[in-house]
C-alpha positions in Angstrom: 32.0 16.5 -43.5 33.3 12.9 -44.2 31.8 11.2 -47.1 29.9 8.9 -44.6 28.5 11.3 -42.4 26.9 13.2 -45.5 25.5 10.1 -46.7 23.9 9.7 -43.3 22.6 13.2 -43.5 21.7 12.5 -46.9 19.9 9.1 -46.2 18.0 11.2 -42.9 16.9 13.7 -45.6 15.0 11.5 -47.8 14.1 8.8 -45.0 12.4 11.7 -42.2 9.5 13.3 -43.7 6.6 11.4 -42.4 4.3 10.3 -45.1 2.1 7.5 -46.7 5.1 4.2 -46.1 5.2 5.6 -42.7 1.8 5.2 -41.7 1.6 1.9 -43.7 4.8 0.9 -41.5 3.0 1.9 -38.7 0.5 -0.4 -39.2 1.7 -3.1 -40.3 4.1 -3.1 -37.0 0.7 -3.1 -35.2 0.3 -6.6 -36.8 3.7 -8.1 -36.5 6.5 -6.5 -35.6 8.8 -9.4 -37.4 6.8 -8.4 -41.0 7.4 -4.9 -40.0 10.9 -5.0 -39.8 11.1 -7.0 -43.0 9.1 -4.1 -44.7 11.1 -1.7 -43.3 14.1 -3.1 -44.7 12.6 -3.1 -48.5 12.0 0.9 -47.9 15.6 1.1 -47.3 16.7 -0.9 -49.5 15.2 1.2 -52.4 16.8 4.3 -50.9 19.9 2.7 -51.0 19.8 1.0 -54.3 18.6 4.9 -55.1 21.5 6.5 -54.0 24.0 3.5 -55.3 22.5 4.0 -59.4 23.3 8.0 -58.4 26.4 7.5 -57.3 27.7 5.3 -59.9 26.1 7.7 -63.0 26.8 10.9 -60.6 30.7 11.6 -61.1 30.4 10.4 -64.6 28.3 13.1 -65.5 30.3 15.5 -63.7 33.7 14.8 -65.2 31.9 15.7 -68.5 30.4 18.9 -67.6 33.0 20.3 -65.6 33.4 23.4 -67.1 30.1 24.5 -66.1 30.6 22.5 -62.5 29.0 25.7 -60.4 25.9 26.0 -62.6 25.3 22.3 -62.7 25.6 22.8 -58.8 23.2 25.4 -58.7 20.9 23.7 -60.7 20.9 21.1 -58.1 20.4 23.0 -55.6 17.3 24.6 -57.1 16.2 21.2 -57.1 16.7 20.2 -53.9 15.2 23.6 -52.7 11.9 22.8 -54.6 11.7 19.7 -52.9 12.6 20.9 -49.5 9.5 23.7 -50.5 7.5 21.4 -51.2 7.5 19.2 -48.0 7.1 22.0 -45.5 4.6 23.6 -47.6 2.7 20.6 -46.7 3.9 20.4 -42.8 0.6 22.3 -41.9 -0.9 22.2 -38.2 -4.0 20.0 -37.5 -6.9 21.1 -39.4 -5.3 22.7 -42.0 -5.2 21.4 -45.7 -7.7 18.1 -46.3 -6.8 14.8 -46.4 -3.0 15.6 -45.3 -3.7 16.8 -42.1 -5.5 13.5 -41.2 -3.7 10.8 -43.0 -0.3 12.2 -42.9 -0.4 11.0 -46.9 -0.1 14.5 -48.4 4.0 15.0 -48.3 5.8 14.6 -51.9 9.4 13.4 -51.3 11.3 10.9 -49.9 10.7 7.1 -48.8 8.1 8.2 -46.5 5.7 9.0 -48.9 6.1 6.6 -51.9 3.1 5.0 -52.2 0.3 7.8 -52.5 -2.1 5.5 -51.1 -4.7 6.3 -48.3 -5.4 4.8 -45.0 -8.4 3.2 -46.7 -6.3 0.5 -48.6 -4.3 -0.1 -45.7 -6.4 -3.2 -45.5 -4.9 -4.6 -48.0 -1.8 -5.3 -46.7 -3.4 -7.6 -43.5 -0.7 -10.5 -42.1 1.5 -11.0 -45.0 4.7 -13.1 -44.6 8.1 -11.1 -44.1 9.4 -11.9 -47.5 6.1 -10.6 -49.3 6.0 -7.8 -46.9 10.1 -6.6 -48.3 8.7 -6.7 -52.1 5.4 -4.9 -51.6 7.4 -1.9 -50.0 10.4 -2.1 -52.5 7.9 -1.9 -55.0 5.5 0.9 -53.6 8.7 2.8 -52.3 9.9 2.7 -55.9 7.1 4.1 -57.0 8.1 7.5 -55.7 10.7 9.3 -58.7 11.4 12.1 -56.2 13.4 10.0 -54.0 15.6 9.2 -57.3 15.8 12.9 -58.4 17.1 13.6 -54.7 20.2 11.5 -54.9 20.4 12.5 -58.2 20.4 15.9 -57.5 22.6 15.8 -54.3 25.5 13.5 -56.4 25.4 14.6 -59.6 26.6 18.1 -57.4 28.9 16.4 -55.5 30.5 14.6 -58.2 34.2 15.3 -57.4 34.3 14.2 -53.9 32.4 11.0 -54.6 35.1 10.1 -57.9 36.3 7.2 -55.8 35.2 3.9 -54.8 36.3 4.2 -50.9 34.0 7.8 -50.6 31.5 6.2 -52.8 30.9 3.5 -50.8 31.2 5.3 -47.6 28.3 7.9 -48.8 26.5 4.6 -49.3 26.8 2.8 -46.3 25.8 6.2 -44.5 22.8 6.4 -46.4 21.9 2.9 -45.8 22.3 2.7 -41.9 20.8 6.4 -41.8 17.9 5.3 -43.6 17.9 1.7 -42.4 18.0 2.5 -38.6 15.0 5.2 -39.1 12.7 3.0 -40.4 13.6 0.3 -37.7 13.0 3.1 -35.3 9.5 3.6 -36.8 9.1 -0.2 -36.1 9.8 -0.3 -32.5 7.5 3.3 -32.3 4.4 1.4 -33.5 4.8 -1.9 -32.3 4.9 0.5 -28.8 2.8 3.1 -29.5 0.5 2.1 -32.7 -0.4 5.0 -34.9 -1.3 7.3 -31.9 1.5 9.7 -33.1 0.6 13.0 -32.7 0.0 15.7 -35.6 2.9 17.8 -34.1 5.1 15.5 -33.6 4.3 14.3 -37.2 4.7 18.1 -39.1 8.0 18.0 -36.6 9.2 15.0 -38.5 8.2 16.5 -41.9 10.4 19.8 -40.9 13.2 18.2 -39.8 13.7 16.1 -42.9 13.3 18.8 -45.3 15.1 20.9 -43.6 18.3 18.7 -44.0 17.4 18.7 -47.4 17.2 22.6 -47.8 20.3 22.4 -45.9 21.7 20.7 -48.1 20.8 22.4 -51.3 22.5 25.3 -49.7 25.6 23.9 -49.2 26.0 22.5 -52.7 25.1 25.4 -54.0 28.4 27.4 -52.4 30.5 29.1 -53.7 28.1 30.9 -56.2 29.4 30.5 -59.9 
């Protein structure tokens, strides 16, 4: 997989799972669909900046721990697991669990789920201008630490491949347009369709983004030390 296409996967990973900043995105594309996009970008621009402080510390830390490389790539993958567990533990079908099931706020990882806010305070956020839109989300997407121990996770373990500047920055620019195109997508969904997204097709999104990071984890985590 080239550097680019696993930052893509990688950006998809933490970008899917359908949470609290994707209802608010919903939402606010109800609104305007120009303040939408602008608030879409912040989200992605904190999963990038995310992956770009991982990158840069990520083969540094690995040139000095190479001679334990596979158990520090195990360790990540443990990680990564727990997070993957985590999300589809709370994928449930309508009616199950409480405020999750309706709200879709109850996920744990990724930019979909950084604020922890409920649909209560969505009020708050009524008509704002597109540049005040992009800070409130970089700010409540920042808010989230798992989307940091993600990346962290994912290049701390891939250390080697990502020693130079060109892979670097290809690993980045897929996470950015991965991540950046998913949250337009989300845009265009509710400007079209509002919040009248189903619960399956909700839980579907929450599976399919943890399931690239289990995925993941599993390849990081090979060959066993």
């Amino acid at each position: 997989m080239t550097p680019t296409l696993a930052g893509a996967a990688a950006g998809l990973g933490v970008a899917m799972p359908m949470g609290a900043m994707s209802v608010l995105l919903l939402q606010e594309a109800m609104r305007g669909r120009r303040t939408a996009v602008a608030a879409a970008a912040g989200i992605a621009a904190v999963d990038l900046g995310y992956a770009a402080l991982a990158t840069a510390l990520g083969p540094w830390v690995a040139s000095h721990i190479s001679p334990v490389e596979a158990w520090v790539r195990l360790a990540s993958a443990v990680i990564l697991l727990v997070i993957a567990a985590r999300g589809l533990a709370g994928a449930r079908p309508p009616g199950v669990g409480a405020a999750a099931s309706d709200s879709g706020l109850g996920a744990s990882a990724g930019s979909g789920t950084g604020a922890g806010s409920g649909a209560g305070q969505v009020g708050v956020f009524v008509q704002a201008r597109p540049g005040k839109a992009f800070v409130r989300y970089v700010g409540l997407t920042a808010l989230n630490p798992t989307t940091a121990l993600y990346f962290a996770a994912l290049t701390t373990a891939q250390g080697a491949a990502l020693r130079t500047g060109a892979a670097g920055g290809a690993f980045l620019l897929g996470v950015g347009a991965a991540s950046l195109l998913w949250q337009q997508a989300l845009v265009t969904l509710g400007s079209l369709a509002g919040t009248r997204i189903p619960d399956r097709a909700r839980i579907w999104t929450f599976r399919l983004g943890y399931g690239l990071v289990a995925a993941y984890a599993v390849k990081i985590a090979l060959p066993l030390p």
